[in-house]
N, C-alpha and C positions, 0 to 999 in steps of 0.2 A: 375417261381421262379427267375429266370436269367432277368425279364426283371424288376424284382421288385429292385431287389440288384442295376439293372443300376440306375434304377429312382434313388433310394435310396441313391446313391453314388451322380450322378448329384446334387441332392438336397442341399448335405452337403459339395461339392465342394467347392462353393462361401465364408462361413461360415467360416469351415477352412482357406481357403488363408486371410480372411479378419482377423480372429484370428492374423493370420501367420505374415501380413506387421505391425498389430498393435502391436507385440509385439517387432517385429525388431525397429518400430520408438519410442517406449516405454524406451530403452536398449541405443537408439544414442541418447536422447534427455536425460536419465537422463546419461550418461557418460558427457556431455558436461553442465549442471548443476553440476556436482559434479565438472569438472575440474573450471568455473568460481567460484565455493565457495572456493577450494582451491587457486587459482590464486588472489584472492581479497581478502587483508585483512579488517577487518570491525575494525573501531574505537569506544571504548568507550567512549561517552562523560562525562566528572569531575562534579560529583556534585559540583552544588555553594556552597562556605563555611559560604557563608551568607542568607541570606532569597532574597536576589534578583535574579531574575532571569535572567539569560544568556544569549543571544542569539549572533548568528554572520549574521550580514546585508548583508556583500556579499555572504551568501549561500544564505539566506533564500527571499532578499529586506528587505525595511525601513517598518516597522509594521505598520498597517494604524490606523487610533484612537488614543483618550486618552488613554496614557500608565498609568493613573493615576485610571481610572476606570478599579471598580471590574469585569465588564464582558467583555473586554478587550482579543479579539482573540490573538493577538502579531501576526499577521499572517500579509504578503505581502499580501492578496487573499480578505479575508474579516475583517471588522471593530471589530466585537462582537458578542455576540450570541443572541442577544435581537435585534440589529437594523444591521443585517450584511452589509445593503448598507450607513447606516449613512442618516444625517450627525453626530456629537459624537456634536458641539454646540446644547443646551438646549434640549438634549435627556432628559427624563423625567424617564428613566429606569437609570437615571447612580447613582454608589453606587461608595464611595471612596475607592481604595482598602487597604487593614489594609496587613501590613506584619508582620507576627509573628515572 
């Protein structure tokens, strides 16, 4: 009986302590997630008051593409969602975009 309890114990040694560290790095990892949410305040950004859309060049870069066409990423990264490597001359997908 005594050599069943060892096994027994042996067995659920590892299990336990690996419980045991993950929950200690569970506990330091969300205190230091809670202190950087507190520490950094987050900006809302202002809706447009008009139908155009806003953007700021030195967060984001200069948008690549016609800003004139509908499908028009506004992205530094890629072009559009129809032709994202371009080039946006005589794209045959492009639609003028309508601001409402």
């Amino acid at each position: 009986m005594l050599e069943i309890l060892l096994i027994f114990t042996l067995a659920l040694t590892p299990t336990l302590v690996s419980l045991w560290k993950l929950g200690q790095t569970e506990r330091r990892v969300g205190a230091r997630l809670l202190a950087v949410r507190q520490s950094t305040s987050f900006r809302r950004v202002p809706a447009a008051s008009d139908s155009t859309e806003l953007y700021n060049p030195v967060l984001i870069g200069e948008p690549l593409g016609d800003a004139t066409c509908r499908f028009n990423a506004k992205s530094a990264l890629i072009r559009c969602a129809v032709n994202p490597n371009g080039p946006c001359e005589g794209c045959r997908h492009y639609q003028k975009r309508e601001y409402n």
